[in-house]
GUMIDO-604263 format. One line per field, with one value per residue: x, y, z of N, C-alpha, C in turn; residue number from 1. Coordinates in Angstrom, 1 decimal, always signed. Atoms other than C-alpha are relative to their C-alpha. Layout:
REM residues N
n.u <- X	...
n.v <- Y	...
n.w <- Z	...
ca.u <- X	...
ca.v <- Y	...
ca.w <- Z	...
c.u <- X	...
c.v <- Y	...
c.w <- Z	...
n <- NUM	...
END
This chain:
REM residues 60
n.u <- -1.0	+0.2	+1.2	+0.0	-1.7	+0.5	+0.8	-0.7	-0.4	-1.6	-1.0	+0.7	+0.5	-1.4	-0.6	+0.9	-0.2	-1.2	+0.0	+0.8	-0.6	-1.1	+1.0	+0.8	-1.5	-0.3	-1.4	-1.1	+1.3	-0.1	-1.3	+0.5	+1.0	-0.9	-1.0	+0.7	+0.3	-1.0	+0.1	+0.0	+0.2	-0.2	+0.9	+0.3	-1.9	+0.5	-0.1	-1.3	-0.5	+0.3	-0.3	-1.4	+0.0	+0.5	-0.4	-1.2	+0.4	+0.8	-0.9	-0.8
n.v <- -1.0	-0.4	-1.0	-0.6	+0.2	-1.3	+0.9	+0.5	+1.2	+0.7	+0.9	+1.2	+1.2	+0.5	+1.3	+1.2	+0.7	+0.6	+0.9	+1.0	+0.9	+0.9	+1.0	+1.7	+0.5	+0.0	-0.7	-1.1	-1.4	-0.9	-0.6	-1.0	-1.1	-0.8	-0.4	-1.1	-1.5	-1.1	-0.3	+1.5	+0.0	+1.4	+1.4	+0.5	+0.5	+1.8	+0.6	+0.1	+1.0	+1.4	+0.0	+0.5	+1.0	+1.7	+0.3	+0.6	+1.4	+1.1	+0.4	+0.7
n.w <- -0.2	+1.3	-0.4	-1.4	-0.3	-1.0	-1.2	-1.6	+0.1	+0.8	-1.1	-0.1	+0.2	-0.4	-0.9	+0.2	+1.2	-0.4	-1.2	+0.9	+0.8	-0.8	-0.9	+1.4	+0.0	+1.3	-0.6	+0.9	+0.3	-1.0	+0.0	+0.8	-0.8	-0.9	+0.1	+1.1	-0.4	-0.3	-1.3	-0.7	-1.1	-1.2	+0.5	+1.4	-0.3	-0.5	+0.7	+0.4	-0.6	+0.3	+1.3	-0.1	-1.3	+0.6	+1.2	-0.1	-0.8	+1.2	+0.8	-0.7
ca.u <- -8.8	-8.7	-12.4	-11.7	-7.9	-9.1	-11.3	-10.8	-10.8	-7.4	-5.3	-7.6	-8.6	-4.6	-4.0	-7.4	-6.1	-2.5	-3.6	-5.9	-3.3	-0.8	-4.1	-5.1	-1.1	-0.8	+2.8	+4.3	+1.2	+1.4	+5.2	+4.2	+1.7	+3.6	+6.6	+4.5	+3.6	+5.0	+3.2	+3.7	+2.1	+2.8	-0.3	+0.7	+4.9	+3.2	+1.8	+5.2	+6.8	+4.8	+4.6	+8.4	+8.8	+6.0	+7.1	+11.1	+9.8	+7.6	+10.8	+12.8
ca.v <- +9.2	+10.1	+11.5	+12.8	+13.9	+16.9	+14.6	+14.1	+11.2	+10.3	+9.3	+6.9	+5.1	+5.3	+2.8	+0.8	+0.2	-0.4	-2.8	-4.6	-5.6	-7.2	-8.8	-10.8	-11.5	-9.8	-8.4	-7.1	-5.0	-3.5	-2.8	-1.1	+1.2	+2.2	+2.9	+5.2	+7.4	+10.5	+11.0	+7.8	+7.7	+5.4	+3.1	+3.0	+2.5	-0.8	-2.0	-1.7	-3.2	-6.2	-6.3	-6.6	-8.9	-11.9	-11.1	-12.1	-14.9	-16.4	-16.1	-17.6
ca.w <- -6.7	-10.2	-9.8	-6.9	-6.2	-3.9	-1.6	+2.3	+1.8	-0.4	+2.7	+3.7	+1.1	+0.1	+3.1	+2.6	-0.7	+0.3	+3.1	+0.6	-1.6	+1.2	+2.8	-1.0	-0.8	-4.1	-2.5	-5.8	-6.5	-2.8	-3.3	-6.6	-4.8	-2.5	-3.8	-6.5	-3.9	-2.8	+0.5	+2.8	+6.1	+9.4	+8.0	+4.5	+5.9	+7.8	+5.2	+3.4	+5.4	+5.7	+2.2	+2.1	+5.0	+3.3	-0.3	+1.0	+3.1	+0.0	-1.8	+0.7
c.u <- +0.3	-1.1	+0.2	+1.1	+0.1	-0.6	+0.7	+0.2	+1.2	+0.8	-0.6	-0.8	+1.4	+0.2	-0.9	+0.9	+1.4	-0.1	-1.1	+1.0	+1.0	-1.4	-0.7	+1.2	+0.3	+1.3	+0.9	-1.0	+0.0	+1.2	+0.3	-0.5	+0.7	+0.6	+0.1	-0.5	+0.8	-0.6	+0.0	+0.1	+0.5	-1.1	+0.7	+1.6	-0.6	+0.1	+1.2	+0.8	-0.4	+0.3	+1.2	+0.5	-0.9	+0.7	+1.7	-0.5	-0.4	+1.0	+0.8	-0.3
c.v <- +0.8	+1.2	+0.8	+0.7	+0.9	-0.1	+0.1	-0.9	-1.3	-0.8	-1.3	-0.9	-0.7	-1.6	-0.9	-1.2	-0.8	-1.6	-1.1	-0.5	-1.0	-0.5	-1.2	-0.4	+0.2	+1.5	+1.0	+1.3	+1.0	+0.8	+1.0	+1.0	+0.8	+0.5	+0.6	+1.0	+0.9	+0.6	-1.6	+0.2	-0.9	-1.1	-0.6	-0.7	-1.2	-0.6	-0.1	-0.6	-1.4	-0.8	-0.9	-0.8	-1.6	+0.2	-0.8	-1.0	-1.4	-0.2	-0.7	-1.9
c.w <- -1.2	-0.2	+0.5	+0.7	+0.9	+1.4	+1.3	+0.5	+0.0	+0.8	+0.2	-1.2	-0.9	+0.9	-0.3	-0.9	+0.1	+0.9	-0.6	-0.7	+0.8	+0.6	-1.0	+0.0	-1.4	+0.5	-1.5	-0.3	+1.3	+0.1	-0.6	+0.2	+0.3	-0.3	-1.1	+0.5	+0.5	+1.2	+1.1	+1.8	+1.0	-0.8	-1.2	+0.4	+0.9	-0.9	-1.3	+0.2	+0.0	-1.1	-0.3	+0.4	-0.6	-1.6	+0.4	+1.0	-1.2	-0.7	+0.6	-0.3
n <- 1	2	3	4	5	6	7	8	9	10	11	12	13	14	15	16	17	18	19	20	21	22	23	24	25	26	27	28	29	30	31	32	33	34	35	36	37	38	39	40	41	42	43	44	45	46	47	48	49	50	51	52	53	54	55	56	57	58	59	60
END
């Protein structure tokens, strides 16, 4: 994205990447993501949620 920030890509690899970090359960790094970006789709607001949801669970 760096390379590339123009691509047609961006969105989608946005969520991959989003949905990669809540799927290795590395939840503070997905939360970080996220909540660095300034466009936030329905996929990427899932995996935010989830995110949110096992990180306060794990803490529980």
């Amino acid at each position: 994205m760096i390379v590339y920030p123009t691509s047609n890509y961006v969105t989608e690899v946005r969520e991959l990447l989003s949905q990669a970090y809540v799927n290795a359960n590395n939840y503070n790094k997905a939360i970080e993501y996220i909540e660095a970006m300034t466009k936030i789709n329905s996929p990427i607001d899932r995996a935010y949620q989830k995110a949110t949801l096992l990180k306060g669970t794990e803490l529980f």
